[in-house]
C-alpha positions as CSV (number, residue, x, y, z in Angstrom):
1,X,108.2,188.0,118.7
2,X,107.8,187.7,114.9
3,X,104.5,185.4,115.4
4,X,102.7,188.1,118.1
5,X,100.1,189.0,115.3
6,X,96.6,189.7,115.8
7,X,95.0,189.6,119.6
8,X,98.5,188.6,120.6
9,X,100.4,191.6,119.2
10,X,97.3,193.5,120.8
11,X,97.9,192.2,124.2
12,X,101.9,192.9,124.2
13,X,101.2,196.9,123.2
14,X,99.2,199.0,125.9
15,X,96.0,199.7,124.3
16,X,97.1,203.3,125.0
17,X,99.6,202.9,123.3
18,X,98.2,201.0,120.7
19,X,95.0,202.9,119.7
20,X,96.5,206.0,118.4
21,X,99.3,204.7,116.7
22,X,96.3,202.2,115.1
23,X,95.1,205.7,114.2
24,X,98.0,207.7,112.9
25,X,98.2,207.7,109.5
26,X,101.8,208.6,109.3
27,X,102.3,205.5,111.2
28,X,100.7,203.1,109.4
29,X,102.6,204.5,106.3
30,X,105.6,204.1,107.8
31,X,105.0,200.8,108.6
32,X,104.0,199.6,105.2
33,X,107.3,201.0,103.9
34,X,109.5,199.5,106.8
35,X,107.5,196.2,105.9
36,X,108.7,196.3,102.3
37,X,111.0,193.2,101.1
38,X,113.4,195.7,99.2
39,X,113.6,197.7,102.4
40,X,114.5,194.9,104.7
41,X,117.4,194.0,101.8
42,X,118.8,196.9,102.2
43,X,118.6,197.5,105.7
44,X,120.0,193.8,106.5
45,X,122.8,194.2,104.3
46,X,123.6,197.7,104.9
47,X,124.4,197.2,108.5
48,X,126.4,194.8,108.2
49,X,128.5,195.8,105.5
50,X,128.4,199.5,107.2
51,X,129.7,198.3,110.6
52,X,132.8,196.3,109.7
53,X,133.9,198.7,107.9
54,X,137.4,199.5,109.6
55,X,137.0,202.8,111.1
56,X,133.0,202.4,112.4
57,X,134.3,198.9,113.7
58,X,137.1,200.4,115.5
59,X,134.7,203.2,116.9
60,X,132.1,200.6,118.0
61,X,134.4,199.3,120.2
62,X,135.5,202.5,122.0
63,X,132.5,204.0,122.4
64,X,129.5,202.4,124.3
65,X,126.9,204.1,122.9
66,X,128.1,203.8,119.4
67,X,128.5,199.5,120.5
68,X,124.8,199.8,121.2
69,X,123.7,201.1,118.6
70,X,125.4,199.3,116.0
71,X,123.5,196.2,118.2
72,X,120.3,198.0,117.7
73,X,120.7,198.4,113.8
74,X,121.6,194.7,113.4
75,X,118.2,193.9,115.5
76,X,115.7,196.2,113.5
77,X,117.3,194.8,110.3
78,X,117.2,191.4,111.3
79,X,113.8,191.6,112.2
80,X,112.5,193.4,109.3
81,X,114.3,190.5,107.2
82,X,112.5,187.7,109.2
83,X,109.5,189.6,109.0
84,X,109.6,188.7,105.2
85,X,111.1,185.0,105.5
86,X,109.1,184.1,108.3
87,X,106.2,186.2,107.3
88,X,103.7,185.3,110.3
89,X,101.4,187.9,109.7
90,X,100.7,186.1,106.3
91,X,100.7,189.2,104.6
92,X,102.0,187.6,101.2
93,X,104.4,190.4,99.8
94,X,106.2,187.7,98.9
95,X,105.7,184.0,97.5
96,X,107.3,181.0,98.7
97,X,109.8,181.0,96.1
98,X,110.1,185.1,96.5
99,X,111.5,184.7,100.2
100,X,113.8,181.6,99.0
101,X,115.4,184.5,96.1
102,X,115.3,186.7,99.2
103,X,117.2,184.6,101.5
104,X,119.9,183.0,98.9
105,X,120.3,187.1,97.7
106,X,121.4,187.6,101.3
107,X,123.4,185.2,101.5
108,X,125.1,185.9,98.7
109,X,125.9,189.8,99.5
110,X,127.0,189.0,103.8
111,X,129.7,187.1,101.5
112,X,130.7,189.7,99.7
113,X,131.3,191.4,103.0
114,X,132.9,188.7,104.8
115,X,134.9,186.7,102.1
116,X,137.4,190.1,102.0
117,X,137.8,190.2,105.6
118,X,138.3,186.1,105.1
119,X,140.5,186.0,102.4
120,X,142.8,189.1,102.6
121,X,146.4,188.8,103.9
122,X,146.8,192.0,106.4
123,X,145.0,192.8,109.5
124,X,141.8,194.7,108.5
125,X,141.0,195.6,112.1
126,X,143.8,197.1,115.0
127,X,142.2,195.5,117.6
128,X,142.8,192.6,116.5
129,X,146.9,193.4,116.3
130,X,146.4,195.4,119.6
131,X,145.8,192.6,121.7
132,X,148.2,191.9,124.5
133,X,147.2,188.4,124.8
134,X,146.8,186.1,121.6
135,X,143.7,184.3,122.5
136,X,144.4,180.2,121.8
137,X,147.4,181.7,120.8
138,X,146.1,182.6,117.0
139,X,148.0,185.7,114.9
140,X,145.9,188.7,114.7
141,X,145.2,187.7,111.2
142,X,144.5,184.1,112.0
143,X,141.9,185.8,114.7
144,X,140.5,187.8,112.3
145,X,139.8,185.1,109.6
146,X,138.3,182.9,112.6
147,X,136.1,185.4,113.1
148,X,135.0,185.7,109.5
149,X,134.4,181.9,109.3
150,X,132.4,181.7,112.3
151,X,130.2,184.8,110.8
152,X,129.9,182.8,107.8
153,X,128.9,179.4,109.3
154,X,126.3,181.0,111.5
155,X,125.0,182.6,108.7
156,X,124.9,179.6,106.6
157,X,123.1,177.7,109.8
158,X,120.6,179.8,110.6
159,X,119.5,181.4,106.7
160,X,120.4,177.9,105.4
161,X,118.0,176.5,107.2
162,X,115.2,178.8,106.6
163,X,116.2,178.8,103.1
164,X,115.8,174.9,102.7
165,X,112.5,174.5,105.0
166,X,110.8,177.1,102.3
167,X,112.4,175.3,99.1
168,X,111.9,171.7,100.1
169,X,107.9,171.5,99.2
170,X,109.2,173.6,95.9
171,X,111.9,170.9,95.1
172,X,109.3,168.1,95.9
173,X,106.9,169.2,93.5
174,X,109.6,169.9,90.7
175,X,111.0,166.2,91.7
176,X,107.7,164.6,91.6
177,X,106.7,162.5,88.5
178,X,104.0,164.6,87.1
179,X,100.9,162.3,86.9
180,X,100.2,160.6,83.7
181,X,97.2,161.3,81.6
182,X,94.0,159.1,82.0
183,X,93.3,157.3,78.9
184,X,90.3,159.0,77.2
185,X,87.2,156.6,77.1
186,X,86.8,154.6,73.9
187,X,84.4,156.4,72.0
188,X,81.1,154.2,71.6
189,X,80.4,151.8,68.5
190,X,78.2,153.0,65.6
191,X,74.4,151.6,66.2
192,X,74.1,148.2,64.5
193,X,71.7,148.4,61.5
194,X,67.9,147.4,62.1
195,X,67.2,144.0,61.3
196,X,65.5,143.6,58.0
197,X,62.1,143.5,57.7
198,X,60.3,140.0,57.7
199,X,58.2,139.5,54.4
């Protein structure tokens, strides 16, 4: 979905649909906001730290509509985010070294949602202490700090990867011998005198 751009992103929309919202300046504005890089920071993280926290967890669980759209929230926000990593619109907000900063930045604060839920003693979430039956017969906090790690591994896959297919062609060039100077051209030898004159 993040490369329909041009005729393609014209064909998925109805041009009924499409030709007043092409129109609408409210919606273009809107658009160029939601499109910012800080905005899809913000969004990306804030879901995710805003959904595990214990009580919106638990309430995710027990209520459907809440579960979807908690779902919803981490789909706008993770496309908003790949909209500036993957960038297929070529739009440029960001350089190639911007959307690495962006990338290792969200990296960096998933962790500092995850790494309590990894690294804490007690049960952060009931259900996980609610369950009748142990699954692979983990402790609820053993389950729970599975559940971090696999978060954290997926994470690491899937942004890793992105991450390293933008840097590598930056690490190339600062790896590369820079090319040594051509030696300037001699300069050319002072005329020879004229010959004296025959008497």
């Amino acid at each position: 979905m993040l490369g329909l751009r041009g005729p393609l992103g014209a064909f998925l929309i109805p041009p009924r649909v499409l030709r007043p919202l092409a129109h609408s300046g409210a919606v273009r504005a809107a658009f160029r906001f939601l499109t910012r890089w800080q905005v899809a920071l913000v969004a990306f993280v804030g879901s995710i730290a805003v959904w595990h926290v214990p009580g919106a967890y638990q309430a995710a669980l027990e209520q459907q509509w809440l579960h979807n759209l908690e779902h919803l929230s981490f789909a706008l926000a993770g496309a908003l985010l790949w909209l500036q990593i993957v960038d297929p619109a070529r739009r440029n907000e960001l350089s190639r070294s911007g959307r690495v900063y962006l990338g290792l930045t969200v990296l960096a604060a998933v962790h500092l949602v995850v790494d309590p839920i990894l690294l804490t003693d007690g049960v952060r979430y009931g259900v996980y202490a609610a369950q009748d039956e142990r699954l692979l017969g983990l402790s609820a906090t053993a389950d729970q700090h599975w559940a971090a790690v696999l978060m954290t591994v997926e994470e690491l896959l899937v942004l890793g990867t992105a991450i390293l297919v933008l840097a590598w062609p930056l690490l190339l060039r600062l790896t590369s011998p820079s090319p040594s100077p051509s030696p300037s051209p001699s300069p050319l030898p002072p005329p020879s005198p004229p010959p004296p004159d025959a008497e």
